[in-house]
MOPAC internal coordinates of N, CA, C and O (Angstrom, degrees):
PM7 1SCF
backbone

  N    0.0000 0     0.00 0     0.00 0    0    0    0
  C    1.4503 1     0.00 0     0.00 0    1    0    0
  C    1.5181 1   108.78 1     0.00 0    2    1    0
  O    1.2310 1   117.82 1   -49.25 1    3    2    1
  N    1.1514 1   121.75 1   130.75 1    3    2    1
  C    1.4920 1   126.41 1   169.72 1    5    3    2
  C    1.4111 1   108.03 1  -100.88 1    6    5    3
  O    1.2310 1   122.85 1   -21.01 1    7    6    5
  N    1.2549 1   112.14 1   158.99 1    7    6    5
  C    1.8357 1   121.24 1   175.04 1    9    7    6
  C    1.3927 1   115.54 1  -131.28 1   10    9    7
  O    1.2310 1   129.51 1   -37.33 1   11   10    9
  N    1.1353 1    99.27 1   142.67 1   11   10    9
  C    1.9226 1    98.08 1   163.82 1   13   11   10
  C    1.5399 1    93.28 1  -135.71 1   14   13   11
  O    1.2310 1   137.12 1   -36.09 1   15   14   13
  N    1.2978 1    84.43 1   143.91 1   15   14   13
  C    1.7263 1   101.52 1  -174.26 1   17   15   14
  C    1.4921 1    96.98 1  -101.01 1   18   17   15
  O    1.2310 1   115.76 1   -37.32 1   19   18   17
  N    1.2158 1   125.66 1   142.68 1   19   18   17
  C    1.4510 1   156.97 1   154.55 1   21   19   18
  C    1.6299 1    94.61 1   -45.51 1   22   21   19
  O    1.2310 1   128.94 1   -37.07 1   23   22   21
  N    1.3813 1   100.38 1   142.93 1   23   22   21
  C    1.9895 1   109.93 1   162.92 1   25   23   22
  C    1.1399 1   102.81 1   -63.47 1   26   25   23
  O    1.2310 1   103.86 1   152.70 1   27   26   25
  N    1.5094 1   147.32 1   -27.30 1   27   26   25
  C    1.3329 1   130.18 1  -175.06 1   29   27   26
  C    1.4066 1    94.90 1   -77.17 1   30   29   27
  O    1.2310 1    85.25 1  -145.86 1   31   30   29
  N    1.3889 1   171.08 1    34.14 1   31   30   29
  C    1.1014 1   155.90 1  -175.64 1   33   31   30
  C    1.9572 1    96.15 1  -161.05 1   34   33   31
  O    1.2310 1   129.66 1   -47.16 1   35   34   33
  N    1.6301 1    98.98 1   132.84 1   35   34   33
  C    1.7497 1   116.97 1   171.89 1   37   35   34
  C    1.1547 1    97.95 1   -23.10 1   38   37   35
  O    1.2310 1   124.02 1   -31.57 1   39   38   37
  N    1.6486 1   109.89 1   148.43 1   39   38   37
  C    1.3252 1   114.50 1   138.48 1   41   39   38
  C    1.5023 1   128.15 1   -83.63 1   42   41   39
  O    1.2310 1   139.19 1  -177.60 1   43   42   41
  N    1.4164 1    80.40 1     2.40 1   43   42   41
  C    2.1573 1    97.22 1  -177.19 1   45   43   42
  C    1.5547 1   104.81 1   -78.09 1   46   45   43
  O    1.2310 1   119.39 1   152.50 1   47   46   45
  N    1.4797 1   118.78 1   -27.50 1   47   46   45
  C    1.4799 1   127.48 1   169.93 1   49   47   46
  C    1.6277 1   106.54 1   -46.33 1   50   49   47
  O    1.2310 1   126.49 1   111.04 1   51   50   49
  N    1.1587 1   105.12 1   -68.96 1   51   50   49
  C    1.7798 1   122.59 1  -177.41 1   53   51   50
  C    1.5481 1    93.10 1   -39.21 1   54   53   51
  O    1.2310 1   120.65 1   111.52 1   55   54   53
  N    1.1632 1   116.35 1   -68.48 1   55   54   53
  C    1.2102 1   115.26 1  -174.08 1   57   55   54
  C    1.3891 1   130.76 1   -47.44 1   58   57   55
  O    1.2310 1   122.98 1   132.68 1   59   58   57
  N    1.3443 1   111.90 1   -47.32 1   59   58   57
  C    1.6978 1   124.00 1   166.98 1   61   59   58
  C    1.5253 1   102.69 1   -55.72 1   62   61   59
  O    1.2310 1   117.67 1   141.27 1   63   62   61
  N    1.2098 1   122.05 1   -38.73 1   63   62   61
  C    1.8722 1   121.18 1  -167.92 1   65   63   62
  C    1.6534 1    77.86 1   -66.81 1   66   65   63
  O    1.2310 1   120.22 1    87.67 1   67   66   65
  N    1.6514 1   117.18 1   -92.33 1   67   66   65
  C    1.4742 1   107.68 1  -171.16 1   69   67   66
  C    1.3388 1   133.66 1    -6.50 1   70   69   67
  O    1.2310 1   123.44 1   126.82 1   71   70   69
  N    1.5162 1   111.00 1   -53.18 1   71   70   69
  C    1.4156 1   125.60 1   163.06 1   73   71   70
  C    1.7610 1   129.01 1   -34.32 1   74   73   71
  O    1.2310 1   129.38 1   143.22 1   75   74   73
  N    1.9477 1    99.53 1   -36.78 1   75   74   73
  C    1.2209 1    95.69 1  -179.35 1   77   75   74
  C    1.5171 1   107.18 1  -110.48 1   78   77   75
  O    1.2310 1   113.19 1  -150.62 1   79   78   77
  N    1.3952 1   130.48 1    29.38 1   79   78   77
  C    1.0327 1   152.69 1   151.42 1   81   79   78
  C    1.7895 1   106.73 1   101.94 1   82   81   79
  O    1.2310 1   128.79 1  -152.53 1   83   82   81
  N    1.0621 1   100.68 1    27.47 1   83   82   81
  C    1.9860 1   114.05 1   167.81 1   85   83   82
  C    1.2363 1   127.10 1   -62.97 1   86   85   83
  O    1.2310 1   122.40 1    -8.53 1   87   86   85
  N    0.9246 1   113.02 1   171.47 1   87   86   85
  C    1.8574 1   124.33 1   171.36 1   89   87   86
  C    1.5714 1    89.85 1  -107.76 1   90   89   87
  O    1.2310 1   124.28 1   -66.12 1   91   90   89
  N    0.8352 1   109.39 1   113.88 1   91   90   89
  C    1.5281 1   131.10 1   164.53 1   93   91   90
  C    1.2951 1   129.47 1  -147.98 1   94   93   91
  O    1.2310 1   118.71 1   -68.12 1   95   94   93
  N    1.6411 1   120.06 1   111.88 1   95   94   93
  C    1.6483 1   114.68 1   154.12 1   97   95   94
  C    1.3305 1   119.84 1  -130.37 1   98   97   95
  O    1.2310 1   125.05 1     6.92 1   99   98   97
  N    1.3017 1   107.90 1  -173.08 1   99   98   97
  C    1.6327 1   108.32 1  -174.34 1  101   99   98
  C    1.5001 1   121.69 1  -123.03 1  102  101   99
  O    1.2310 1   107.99 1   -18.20 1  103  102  101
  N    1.3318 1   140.04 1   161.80 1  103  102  101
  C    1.2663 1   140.12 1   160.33 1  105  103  102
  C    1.5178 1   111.11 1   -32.74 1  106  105  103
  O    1.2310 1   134.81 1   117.16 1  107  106  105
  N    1.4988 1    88.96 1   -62.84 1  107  106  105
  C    1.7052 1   110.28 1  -161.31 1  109  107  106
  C    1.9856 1    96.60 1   -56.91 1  110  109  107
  O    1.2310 1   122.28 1   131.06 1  111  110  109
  N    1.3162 1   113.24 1   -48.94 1  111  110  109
  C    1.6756 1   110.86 1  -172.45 1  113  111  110
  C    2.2409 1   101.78 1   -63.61 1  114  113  111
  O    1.2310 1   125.59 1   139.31 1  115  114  113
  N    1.2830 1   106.86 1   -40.69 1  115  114  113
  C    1.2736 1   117.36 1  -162.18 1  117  115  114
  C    1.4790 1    84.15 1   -73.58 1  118  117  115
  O    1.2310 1   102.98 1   146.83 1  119  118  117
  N    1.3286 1   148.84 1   -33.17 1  119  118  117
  C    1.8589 1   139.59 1  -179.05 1  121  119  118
  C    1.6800 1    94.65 1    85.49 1  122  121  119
  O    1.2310 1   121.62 1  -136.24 1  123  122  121
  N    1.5459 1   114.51 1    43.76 1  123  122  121
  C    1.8398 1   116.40 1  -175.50 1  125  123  122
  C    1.4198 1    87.35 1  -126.96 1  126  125  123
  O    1.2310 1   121.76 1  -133.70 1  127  126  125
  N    1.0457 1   114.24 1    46.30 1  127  126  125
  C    2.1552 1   116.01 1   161.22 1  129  127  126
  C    1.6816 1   105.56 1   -47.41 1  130  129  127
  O    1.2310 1   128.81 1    98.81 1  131  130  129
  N    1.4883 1   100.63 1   -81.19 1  131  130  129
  C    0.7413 1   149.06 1   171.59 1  133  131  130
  C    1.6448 1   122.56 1   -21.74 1  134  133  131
  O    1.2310 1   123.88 1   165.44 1  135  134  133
  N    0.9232 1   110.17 1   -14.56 1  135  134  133
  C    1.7319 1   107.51 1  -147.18 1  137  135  134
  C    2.0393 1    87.02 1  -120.19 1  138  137  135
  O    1.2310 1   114.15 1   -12.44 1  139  138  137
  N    1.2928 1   128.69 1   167.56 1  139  138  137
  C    1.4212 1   164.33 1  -137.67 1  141  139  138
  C    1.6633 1    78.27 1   -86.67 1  142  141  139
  O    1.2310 1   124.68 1   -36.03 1  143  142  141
  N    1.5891 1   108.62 1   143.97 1  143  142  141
  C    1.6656 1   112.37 1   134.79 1  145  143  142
  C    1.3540 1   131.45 1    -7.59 1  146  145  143
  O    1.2310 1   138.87 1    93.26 1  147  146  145
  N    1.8108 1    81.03 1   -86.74 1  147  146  145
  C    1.4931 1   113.67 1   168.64 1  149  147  146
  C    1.2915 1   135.87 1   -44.04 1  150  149  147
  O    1.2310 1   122.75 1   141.30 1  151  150  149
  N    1.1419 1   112.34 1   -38.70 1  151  150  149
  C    1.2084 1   132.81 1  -171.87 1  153  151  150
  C    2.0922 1   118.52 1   -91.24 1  154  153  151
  O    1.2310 1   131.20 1   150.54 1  155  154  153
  N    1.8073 1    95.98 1   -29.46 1  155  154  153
  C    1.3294 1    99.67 1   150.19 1  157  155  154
  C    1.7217 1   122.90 1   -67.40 1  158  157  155
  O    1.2310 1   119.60 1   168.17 1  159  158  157
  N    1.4210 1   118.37 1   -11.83 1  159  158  157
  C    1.7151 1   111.80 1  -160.34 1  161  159  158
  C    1.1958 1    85.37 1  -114.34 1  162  161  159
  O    1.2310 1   109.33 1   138.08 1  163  162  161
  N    1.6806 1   137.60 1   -41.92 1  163  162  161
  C    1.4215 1    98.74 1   175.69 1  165  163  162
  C    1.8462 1   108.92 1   -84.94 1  166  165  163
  O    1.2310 1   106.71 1  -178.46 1  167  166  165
  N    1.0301 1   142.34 1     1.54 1  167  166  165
  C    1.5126 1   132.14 1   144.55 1  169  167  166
  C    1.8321 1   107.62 1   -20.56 1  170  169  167
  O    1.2310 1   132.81 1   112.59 1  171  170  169
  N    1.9608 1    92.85 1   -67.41 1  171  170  169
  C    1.5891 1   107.80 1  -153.80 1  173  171  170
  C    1.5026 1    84.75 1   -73.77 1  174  173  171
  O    1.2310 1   115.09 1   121.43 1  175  174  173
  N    1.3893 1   126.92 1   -58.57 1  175  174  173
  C    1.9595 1    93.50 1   174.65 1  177  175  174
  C    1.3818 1   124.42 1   -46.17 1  178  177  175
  O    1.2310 1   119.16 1   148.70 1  179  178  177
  N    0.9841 1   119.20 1   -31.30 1  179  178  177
  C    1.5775 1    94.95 1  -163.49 1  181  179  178
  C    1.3646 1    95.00 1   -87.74 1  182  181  179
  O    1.2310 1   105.93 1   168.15 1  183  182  181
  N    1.2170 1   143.71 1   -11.85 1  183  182  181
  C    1.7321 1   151.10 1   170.76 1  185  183  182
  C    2.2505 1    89.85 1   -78.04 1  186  185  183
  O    1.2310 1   124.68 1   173.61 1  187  186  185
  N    0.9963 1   108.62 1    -6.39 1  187  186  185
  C    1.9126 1    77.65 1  -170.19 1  189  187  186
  C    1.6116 1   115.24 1    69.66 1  190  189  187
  O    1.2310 1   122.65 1  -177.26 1  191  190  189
  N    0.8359 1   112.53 1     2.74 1  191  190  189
  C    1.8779 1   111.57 1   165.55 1  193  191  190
  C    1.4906 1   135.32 1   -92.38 1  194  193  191
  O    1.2310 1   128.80 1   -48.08 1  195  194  193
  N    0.8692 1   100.66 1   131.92 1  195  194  193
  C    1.4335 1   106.28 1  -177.74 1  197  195  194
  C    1.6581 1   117.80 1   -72.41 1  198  197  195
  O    1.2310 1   115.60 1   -70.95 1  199  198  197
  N    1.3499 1   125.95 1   109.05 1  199  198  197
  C    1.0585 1   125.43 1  -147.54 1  201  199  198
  C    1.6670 1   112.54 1   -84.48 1  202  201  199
  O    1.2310 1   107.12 1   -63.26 1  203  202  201
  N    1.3347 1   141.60 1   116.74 1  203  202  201
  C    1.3349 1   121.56 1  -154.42 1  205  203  202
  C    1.7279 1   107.59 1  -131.56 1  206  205  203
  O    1.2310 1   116.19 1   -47.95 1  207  206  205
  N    1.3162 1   124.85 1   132.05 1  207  206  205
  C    1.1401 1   130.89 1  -127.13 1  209  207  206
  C    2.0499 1   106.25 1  -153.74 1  210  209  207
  O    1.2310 1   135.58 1   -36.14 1  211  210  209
  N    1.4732 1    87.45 1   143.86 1  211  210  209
  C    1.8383 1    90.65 1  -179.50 1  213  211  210
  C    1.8072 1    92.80 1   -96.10 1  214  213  211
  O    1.2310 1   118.41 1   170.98 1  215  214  213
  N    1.5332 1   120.64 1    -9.02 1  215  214  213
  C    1.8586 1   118.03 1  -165.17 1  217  215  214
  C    1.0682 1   109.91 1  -102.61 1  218  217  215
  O    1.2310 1   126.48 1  -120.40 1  219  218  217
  N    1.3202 1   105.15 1    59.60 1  219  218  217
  C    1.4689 1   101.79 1   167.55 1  221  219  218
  C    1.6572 1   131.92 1   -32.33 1  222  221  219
  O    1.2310 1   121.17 1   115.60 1  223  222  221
  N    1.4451 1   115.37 1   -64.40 1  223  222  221
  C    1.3302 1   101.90 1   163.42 1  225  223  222
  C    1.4129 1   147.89 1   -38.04 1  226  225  223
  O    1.2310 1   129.51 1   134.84 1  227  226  225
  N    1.5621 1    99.28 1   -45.16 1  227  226  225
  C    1.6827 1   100.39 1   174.45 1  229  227  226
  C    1.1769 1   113.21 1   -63.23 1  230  229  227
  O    1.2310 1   117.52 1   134.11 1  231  230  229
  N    1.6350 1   122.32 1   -45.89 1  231  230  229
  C    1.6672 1   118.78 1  -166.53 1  233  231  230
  C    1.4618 1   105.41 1   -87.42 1  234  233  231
  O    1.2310 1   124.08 1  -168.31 1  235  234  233
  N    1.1902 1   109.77 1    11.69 1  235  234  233
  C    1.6926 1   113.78 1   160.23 1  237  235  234
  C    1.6593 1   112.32 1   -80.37 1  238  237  235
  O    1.2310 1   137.14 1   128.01 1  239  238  237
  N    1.0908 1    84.41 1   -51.99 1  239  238  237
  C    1.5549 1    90.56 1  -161.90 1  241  239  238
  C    1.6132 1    83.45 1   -70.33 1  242  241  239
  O    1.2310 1   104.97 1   131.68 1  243  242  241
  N    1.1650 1   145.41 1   -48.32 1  243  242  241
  C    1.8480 1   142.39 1  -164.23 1  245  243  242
  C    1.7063 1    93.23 1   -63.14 1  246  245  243
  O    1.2310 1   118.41 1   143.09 1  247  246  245
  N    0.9686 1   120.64 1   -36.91 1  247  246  245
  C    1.5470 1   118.87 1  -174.69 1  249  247  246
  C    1.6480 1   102.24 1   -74.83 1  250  249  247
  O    1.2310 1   116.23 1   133.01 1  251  250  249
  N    1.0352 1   124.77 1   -46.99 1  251  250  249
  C    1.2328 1   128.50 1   172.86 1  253  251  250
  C    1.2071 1   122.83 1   -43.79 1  254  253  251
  O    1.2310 1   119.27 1   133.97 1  255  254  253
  N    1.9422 1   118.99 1   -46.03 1  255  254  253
  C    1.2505 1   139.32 1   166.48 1  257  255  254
  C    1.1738 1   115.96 1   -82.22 1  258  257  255
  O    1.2310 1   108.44 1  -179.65 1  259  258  257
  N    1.1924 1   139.23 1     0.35 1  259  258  257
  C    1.5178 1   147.50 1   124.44 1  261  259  258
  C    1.2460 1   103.18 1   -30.39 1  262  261  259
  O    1.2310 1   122.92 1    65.05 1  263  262  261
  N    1.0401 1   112.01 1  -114.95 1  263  262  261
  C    1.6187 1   127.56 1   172.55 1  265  263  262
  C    1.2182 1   115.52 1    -4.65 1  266  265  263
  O    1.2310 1   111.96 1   127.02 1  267  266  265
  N    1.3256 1   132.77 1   -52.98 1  267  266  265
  C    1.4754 1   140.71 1  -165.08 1  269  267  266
  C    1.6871 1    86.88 1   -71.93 1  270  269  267
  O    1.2310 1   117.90 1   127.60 1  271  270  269
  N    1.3674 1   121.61 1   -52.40 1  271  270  269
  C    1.4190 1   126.94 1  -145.10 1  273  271  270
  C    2.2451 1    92.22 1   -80.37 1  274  273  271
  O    1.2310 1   135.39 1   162.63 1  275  274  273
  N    1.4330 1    87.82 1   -17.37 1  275  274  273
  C    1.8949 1    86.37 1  -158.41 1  277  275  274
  C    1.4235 1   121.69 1    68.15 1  278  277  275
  O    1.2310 1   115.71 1  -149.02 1  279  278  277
  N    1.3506 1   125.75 1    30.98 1  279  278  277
  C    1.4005 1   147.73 1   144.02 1  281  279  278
  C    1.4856 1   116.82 1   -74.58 1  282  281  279
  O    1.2310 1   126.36 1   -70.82 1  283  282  281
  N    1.0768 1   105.38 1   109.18 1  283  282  281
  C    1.4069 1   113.68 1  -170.92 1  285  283  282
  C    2.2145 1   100.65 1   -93.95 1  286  285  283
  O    1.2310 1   130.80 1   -43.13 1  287  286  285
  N    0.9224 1    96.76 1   136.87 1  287  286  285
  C    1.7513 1   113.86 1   170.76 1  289  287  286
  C    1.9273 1   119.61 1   -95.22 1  290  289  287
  O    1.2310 1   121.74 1    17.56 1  291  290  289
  N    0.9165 1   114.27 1  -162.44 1  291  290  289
  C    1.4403 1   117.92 1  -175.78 1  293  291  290
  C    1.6928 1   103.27 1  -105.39 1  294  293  291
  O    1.2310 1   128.09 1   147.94 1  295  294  293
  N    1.4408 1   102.02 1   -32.06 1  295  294  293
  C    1.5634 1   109.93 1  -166.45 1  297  295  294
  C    1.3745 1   102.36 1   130.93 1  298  297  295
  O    1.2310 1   121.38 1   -18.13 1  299  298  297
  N    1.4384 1   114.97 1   161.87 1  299  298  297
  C    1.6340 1   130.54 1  -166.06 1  301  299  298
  C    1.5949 1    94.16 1  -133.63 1  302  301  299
  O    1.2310 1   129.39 1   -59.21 1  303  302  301
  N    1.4129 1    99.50 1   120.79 1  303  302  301
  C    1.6705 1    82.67 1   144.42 1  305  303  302
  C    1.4777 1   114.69 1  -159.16 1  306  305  303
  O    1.2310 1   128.68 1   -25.40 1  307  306  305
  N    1.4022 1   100.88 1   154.60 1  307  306  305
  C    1.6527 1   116.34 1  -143.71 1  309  307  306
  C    1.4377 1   114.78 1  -113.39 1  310  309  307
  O    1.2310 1   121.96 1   -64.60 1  311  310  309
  N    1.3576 1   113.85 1   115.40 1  311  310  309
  C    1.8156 1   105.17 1  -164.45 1  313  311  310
  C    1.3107 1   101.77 1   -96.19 1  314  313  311
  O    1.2310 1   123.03 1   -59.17 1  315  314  313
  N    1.2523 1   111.80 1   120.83 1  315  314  313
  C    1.5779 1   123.28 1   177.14 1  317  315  314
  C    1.3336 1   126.34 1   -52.40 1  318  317  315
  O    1.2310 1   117.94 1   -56.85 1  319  318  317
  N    1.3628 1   121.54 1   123.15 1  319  318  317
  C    1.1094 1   122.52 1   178.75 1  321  319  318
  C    1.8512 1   127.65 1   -41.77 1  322  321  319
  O    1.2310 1   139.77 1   168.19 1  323  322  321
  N    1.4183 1    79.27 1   -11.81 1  323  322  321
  C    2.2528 1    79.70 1   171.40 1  325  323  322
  C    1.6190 1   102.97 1   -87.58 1  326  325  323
  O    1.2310 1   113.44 1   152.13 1  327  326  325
  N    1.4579 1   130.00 1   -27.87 1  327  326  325
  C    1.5447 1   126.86 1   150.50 1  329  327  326
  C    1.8145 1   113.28 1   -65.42 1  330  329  327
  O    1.2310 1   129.37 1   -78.37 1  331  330  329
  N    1.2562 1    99.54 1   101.63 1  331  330  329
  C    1.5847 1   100.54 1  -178.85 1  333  331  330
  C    1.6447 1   120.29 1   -78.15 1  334  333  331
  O    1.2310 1   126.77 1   -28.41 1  335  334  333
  N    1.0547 1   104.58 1   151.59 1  335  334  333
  C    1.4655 1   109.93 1  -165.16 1  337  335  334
  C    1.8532 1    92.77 1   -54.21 1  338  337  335
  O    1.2310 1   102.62 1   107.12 1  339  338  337
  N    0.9345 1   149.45 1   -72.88 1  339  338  337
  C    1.5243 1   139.36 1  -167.65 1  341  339  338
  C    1.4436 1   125.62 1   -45.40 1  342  341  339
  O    1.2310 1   128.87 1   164.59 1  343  342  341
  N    1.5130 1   100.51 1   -15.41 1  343  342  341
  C    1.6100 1   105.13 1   175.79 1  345  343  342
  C    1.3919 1   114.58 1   -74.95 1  346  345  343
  O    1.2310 1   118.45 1  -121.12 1  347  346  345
  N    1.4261 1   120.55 1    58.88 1  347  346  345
  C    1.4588 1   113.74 1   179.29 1  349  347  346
  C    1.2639 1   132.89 1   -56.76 1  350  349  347
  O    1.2310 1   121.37 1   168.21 1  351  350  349
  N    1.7194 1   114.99 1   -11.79 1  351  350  349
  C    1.5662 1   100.89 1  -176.72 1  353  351  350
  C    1.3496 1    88.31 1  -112.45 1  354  353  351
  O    1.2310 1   110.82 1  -165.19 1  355  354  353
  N    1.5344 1   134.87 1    14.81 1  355  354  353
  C    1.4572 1   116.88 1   159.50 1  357  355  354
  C    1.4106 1   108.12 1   -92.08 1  358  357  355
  O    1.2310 1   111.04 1   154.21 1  359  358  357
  N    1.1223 1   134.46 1   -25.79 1  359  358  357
  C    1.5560 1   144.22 1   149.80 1  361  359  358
  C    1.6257 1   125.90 1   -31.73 1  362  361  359
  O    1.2310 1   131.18 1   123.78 1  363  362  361
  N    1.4822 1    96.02 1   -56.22 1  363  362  361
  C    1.7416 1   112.48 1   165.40 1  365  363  362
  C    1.1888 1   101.96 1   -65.10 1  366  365  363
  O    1.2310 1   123.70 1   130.14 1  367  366  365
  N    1.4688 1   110.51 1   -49.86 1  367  366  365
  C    1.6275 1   100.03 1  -161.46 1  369  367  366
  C    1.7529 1   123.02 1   -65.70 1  370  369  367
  O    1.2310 1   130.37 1   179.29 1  371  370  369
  N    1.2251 1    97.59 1    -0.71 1  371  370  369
  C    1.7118 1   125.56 1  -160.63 1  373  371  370
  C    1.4154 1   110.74 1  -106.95 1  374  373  371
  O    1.2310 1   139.14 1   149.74 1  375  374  373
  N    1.3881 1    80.50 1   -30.26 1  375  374  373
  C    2.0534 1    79.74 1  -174.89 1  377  375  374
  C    2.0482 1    86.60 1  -109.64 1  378  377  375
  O    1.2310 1   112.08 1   171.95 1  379  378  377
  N    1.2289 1   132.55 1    -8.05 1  379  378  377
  C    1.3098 1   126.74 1   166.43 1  381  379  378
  C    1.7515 1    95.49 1   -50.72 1  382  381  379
  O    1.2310 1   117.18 1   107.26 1  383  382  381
  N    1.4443 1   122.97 1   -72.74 1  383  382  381
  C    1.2546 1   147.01 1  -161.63 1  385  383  382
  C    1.5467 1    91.65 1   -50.75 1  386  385  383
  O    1.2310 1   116.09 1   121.61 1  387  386  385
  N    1.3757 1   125.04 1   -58.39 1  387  386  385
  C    1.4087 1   133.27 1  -167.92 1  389  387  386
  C    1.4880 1    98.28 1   -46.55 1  390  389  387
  O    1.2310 1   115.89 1   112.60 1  391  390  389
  N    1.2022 1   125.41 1   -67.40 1  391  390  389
  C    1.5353 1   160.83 1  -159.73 1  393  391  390
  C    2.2304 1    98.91 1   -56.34 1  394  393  391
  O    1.2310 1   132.25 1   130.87 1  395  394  393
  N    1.3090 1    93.95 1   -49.13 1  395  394  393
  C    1.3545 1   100.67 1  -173.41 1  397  395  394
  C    1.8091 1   108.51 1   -89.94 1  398  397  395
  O    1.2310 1   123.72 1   170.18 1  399  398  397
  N    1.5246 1   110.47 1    -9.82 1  399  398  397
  C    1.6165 1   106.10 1   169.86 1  401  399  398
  C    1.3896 1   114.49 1  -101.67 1  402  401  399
  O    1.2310 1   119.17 1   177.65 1  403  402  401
  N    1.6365 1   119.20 1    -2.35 1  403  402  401
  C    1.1418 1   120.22 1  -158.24 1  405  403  402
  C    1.7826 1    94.03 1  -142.52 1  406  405  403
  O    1.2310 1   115.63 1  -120.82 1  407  406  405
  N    1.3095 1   125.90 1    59.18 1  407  406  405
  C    1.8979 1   138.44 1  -150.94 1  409  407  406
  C    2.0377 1    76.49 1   -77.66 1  410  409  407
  O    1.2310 1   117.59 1   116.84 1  411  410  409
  N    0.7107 1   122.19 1   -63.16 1  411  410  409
  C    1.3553 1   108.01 1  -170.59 1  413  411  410
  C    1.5514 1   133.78 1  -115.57 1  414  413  411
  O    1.2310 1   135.98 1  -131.17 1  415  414  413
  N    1.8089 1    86.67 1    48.83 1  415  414  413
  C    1.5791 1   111.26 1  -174.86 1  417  415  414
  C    1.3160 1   148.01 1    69.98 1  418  417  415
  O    1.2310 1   117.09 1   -20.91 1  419  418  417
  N    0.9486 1   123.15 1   159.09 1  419  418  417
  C    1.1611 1   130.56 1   168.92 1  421  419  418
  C    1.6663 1   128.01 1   -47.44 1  422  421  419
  O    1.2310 1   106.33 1   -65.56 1  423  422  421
  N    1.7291 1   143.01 1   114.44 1  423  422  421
  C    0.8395 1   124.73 1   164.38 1  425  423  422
  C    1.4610 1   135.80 1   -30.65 1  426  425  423
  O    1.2310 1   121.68 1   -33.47 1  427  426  425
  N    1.6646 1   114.40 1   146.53 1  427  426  425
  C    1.3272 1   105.30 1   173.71 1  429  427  426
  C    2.0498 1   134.73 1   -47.01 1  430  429  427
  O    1.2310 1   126.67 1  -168.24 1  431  430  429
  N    1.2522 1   104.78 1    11.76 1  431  430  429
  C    1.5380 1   114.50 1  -161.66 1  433  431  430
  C    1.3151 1   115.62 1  -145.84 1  434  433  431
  O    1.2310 1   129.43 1   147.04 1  435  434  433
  N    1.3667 1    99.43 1   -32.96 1  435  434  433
  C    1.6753 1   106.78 1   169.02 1  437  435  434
  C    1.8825 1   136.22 1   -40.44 1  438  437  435
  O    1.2310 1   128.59 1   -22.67 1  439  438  437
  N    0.8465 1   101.06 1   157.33 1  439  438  437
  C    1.7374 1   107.65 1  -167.26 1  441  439  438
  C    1.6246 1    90.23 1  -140.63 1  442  441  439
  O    1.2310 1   111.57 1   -35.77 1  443  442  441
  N    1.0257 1   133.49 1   144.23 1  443  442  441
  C    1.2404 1   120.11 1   138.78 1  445  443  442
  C    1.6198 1   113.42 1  -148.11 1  446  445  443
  O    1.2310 1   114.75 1     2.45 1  447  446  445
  N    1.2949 1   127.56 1  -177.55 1  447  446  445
  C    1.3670 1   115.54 1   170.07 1  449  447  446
  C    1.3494 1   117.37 1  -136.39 1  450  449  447
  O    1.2310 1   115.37 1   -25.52 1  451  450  449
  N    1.2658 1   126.40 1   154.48 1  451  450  449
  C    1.4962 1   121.41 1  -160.85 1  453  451  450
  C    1.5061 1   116.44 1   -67.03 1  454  453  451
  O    1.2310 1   129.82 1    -2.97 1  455  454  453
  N    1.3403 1    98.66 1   177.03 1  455  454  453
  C    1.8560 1    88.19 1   169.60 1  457  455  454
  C    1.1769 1    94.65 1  -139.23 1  458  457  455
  O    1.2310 1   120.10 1   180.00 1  459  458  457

């Protein structure tokens, strides 16, 4: 499974995944702050990454318009606001678990959110 992290989420995350021998990068390392929702998730499709995110709403509703459109994505997944953005090694440690139940990813449509 590969990841790209959303600008709302560390680039120190990416880094901890790397650490445990992952595919991991970030908005913030890639210089894509800046750029659309949308335009971050088809990035992470056309990269094969699973796009992973604190906005739940927006990439709900973009996953939704996936589907409608028959554009398939890498997968979403959404760290709950009770995991706070500074908890980076509960984040790693979350998407470690994600990474090791899901060895060759996330469906094209999928959403899910950590636990």
């Amino acid at each position: 499974m590969k990841f790209y992290l959303d600008a709302d989420l560390s680039p120190r995350i990416a880094e901890l995944l790397r650490k445990q021998a992952l595919d991991a990068v970030s908005a913030h390392e890639l210089g894509k702050l800046r750029i659309p929702d949308k335009d971050q998730l088809a990035f992470a499709a056309r990269e094969g990454r699973c796009l992973v995110t604190r906005d739940a709403r927006h990439f709900t509703l973009l996953s939704q318009e996936a589907v409608r459109r028959q554009s398939p994505h890498a997968g979403i997944i959404v760290c709950p606001p009770r995991i706070r953005g500074f908890e980076f090694g509960a984040i790693a440690d979350a998407l470690i678990r994600v990474a090791e139940r899901y060895p060759g990813g996330l469906g094209g449509y999928d959403i899910i959110y950590l636990d």
